[in-house]
N, C-alpha and C positions, 0 to 999 in steps of 0.2 A: 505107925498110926493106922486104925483101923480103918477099917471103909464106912463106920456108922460116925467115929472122929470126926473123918472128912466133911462128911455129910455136915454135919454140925456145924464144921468152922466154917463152910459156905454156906452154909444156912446164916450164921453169924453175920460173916463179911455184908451179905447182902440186906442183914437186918438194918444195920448200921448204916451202908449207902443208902436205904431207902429212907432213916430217920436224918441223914445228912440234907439229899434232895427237900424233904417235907421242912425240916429248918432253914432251907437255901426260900425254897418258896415262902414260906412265911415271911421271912425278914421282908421278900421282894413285896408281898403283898400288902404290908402293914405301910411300906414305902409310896406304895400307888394309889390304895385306896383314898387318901384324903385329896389327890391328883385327881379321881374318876370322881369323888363327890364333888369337886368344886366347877368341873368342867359339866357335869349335869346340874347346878346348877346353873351357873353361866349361859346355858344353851335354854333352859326353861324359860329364866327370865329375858331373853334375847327374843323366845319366840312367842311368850304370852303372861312373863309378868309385864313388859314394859304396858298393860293395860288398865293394871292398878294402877297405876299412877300420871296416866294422860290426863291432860288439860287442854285448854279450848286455847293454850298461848302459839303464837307461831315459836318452830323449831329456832334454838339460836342459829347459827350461819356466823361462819368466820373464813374469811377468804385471805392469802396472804402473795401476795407480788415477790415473787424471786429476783427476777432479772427480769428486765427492757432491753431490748435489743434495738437500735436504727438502723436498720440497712435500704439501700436506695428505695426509695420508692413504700416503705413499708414499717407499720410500727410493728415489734414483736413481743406481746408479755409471757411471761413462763409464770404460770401460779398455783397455789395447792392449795385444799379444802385443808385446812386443822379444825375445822368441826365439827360438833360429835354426828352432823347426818349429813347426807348427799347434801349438794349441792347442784342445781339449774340456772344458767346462766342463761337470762332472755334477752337482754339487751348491751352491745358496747355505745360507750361516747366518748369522741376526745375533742378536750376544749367545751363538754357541755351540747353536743350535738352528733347526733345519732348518727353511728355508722356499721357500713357491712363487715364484718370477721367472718374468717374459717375457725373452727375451733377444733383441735384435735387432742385424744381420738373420740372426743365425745363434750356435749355443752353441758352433760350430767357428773359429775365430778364427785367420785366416794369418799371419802371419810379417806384422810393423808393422801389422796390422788393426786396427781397434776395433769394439767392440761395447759397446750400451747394456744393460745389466741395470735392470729397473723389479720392485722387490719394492714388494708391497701392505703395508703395514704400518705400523699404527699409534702412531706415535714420539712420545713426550711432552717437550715441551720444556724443556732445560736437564738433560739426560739423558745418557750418553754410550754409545755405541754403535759395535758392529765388523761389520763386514760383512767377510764370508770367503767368500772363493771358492775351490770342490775342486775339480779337473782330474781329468778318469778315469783317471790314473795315483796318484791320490791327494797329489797336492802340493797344499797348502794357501795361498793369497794372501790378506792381509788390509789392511784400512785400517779407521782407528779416527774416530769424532768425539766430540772430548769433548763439547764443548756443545753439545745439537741446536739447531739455530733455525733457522726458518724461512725459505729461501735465495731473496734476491730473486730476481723476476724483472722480466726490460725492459719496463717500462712508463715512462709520463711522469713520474709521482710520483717512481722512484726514478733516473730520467734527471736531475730537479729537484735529488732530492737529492743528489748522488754529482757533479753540476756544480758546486752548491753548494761543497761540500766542497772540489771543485778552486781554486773563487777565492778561498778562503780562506787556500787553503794557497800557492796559486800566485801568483795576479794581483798580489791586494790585497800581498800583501806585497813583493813588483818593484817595484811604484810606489810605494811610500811607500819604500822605498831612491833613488829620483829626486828626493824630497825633497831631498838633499843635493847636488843641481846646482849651485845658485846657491851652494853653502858652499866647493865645488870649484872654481868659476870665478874665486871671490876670493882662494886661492892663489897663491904663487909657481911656476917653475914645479920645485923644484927638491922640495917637499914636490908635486907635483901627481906626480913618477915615486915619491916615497913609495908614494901611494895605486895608482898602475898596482903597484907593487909589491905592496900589499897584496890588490889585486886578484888576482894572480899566484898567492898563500897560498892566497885564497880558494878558487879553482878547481884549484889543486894537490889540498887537501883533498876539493874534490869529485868528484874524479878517480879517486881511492885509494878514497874512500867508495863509488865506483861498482862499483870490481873488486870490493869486498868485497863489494857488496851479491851480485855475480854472480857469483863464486866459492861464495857460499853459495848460493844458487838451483840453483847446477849442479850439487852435490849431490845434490839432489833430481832432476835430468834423467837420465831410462834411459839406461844406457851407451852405447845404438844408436844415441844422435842426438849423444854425444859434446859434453858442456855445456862444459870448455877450449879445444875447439875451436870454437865458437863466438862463445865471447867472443873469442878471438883473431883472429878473421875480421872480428869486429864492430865491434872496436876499430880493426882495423888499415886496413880498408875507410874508416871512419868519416873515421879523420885524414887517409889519402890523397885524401880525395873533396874535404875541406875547404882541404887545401893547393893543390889542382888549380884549385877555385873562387873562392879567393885570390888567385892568381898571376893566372889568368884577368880578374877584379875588377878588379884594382890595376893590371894590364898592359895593358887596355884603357883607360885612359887616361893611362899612365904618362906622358907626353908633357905633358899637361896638368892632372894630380891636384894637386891642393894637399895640404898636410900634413893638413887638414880633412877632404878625402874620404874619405884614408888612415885616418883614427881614427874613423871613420862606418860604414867597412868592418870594423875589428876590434869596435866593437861590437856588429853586427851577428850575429859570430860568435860573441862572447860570449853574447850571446843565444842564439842557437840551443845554443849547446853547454849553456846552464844549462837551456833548455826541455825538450834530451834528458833531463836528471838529473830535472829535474820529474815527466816522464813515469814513471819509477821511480816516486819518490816515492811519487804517486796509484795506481801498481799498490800499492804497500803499504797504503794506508791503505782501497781499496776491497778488496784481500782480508780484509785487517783484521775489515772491517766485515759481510763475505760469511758468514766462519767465523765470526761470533755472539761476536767479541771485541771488542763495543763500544766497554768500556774502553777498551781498547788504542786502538783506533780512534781515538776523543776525544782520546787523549793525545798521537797521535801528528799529528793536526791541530794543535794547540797548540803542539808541539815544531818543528814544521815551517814554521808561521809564524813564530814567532821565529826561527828556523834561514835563515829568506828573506830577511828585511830586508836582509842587509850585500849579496843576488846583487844587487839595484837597483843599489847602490853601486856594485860592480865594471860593471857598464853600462853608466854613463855617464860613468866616470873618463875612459874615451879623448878622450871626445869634449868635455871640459873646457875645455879648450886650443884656442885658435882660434876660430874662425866658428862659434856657435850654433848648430845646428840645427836645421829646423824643426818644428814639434811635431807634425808627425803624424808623424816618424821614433820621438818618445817613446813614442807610441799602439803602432808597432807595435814596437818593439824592446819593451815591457810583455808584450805579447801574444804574439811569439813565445817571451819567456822563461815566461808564465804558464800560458796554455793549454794546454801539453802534462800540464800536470799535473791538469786537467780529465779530460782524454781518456785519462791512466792512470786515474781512478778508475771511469770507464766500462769501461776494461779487466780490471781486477782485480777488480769486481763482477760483470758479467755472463759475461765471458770468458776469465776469468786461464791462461794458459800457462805450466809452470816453462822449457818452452824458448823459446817469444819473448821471456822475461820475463830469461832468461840472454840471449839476442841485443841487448834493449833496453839492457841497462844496460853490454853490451860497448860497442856503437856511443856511447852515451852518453858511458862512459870516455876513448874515443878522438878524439871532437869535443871535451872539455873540453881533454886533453893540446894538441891544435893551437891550441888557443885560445892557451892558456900561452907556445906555441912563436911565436904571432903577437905577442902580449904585450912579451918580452924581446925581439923584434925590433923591436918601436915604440920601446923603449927604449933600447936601444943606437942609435937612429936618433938618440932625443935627446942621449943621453950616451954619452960613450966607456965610462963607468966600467959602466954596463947596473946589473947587482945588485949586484955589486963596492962599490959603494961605504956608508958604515953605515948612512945614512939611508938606502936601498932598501934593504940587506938585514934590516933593522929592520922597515918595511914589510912583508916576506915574512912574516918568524918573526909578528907581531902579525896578521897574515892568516890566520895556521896556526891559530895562539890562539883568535884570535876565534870561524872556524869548529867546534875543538871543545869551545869552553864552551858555546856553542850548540847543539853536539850531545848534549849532557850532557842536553837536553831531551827528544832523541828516543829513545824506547826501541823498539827493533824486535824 
């Protein structure tokens, strides 16, 4: 090759990287530009369209109460602006009569801020009480507690307790539903898709029981953080992560799974999907217990064990049929269905959220639904007929049953 060749083909080479770059930058910039226009205008009208369209109306103002706190001597609100402008906070009253606060870190509160108000005052227990907050425009925000009591705080005592509480309502009751392995193993297998059926009812119901629980939660969530749309992110995230994990599971050894691995893996899932609902659960029974509803509290530990026995069941139905499992699969398949309900009652006492608590029971909802969707695909694996036929759909309907006589115990 000659030395004017050469020339050429790096003359070449370099025409080419530079029409590569110049198409590398285009693409980026056709990308961005509608990015740079939309954030100039954004910025325009942030610092001098919003004058076209002033009125002589006061700014709305929406102020929202998270948490009350009673600790001796002292009321404590934790609250945030969800409105679209600052917010100034000029006056507290509780009971309708003005009193002193600290407000931190500021009584002016931006747009999604919070700020802690600490009023000094001496609150007598089993009392009911309103703390209202004025805005210097004179709008009034209020939150009420009927029964004052005394609001844990995290210490080991009520870590003990509030654990407690979870393995009563969670653990203990998973594993004694295990108890009915060996009763499962000595079926045929035509009653053994009964019980996957039943199992099916089971989680149906706790499925439903989950949106409701989070459709009413999100009620209570400020419009700003948008509580339907949550659960629907939650839910739907939830099922697709689990199907992904599924496929992933089962397709990593498709090759060589036996029917055994197969139904190790759906109860796996089962688990997890009933651990998520647990978590709910213990958020209810540790707010319960936060807001000085004892009662309630009590009853709803009660209700809730009984309400658990049959999730054991549905556990271990898959895994019935075939090759035994080894028992530390039982240990944690117990523990991933029990312990989330632990760790909601730590949630719901020390740190309850209406919006993580709407996110939780979404995500929850949506791990049980795939669970269900794994379910009737184990079963039409065994049978053509799947639910279709009366003895499984018998199983569903007495799955459905069972679940809310059971719930007949819970009152929330």
């Amino acid at each position: 090759m000659s030395s004017e060749e050469a020339i050429e083909k790096r003359e070449l080479i370099q025409e080419r990287k530079r029409n590569f770059m110049n198409s590398k930058l285009s693409i980026f910039l056709t990308a961005i530009f509608p990015l740079l226009v939309l954030g100039l205008m954004v910025y325009w009208f942030a610092t001098k369209g919003t004058s076209l369209v002033e009125t002589g109306a006061v700014p709305v103002e929406k102020l929202d109460f998270e948490r009350i706190v009673l600790s001796p001597e002292e009321i404590i609100a934790y609250v945030r602006n969800t409105g679209p402008t600052e917010i100034t906070i000029g006056q507290v009253t509780v009971n309708e009569a003005l009193w002193e606060a600290s407000i931190y870190p500021s009584n002016v509160i931006p747009r999604l801020g919070t700020a802690t108000i600490s009023i000094p005052y001496h609150w007598v227990a089993a009392e009911p009480y309103e703390v209202t907050l004025i805005t210097s425009t004179g709008v009034k925000f209020s939150h009420g507690v009927d029964i004052a009591t005394l609001t844990p705080t995290p210490d080991w005592g009520y870590f003990g307790t509030f654990a407690l509480l979870g393995v009563y309502v969670g653990v203990i009751p998973v594993f004694l539903g295990f108890l009915w392995f060996p009763f499962l193993k000595s079926i045929s297998k035509k009653w053994m898709n009964f019980f996957l059926s039943l199992t099916a009812g089971l989680l149906i119901f706790l499925g439903v029981d989950a949106l409701e629980e989070a459709f009413e939660v999100a009620e209570r969530v400020p419009g700003v953080f948008q509580g339907v749309a949550l659960i629907g992110m939650g839910a739907l995230l939830s099922f697709l992560i689990l199907v992904t994990i599924g496929k992933k599971t089962m397709g990593s050894r498709s090759s060589q799974a036996d029917d055994s691995y197969m139904r190790l893996v759906v109860a796996y899932m089962i688990a997890a999907g009933i651990g998520l609902h647990n978590l709910g659960e213990g958020l209810a029974i540790g707010s319960a217990y936060v807001l000085g509803e004892v009662a309630l509290g009590a009853f709803l530990v009660i209700g809730f064990a009984i309400h658990n026995v049959t999730e054991g069941l549905g556990i271990v139905a898959p895994v019935a049929t075939g090759e035994r499992p080894r028992k530390i699969h039982f240990l944690i398949l117990g523990l991933v269905a029990g312990v989330p309900a632990i760790i909601g009652t730590w949630i719901g006492g020390f740190i309850y959220s209406d919006v993580w608590a709407t996110l939780f029971f979404g995500i929850g909802a949506g791990a049980i639904f795939q669970v269900v969707y794994e379910i009737i695909k184990l079963m039409s694996k065994d049978s053509e007929e799947g639910l279709g036929s009366l003895t499984n759909f018998a199983g569903l309907v007495l799955g459905l049953l069972i679940m809310y006589v059971t719930g007949l115990f819970v009152v929330i």
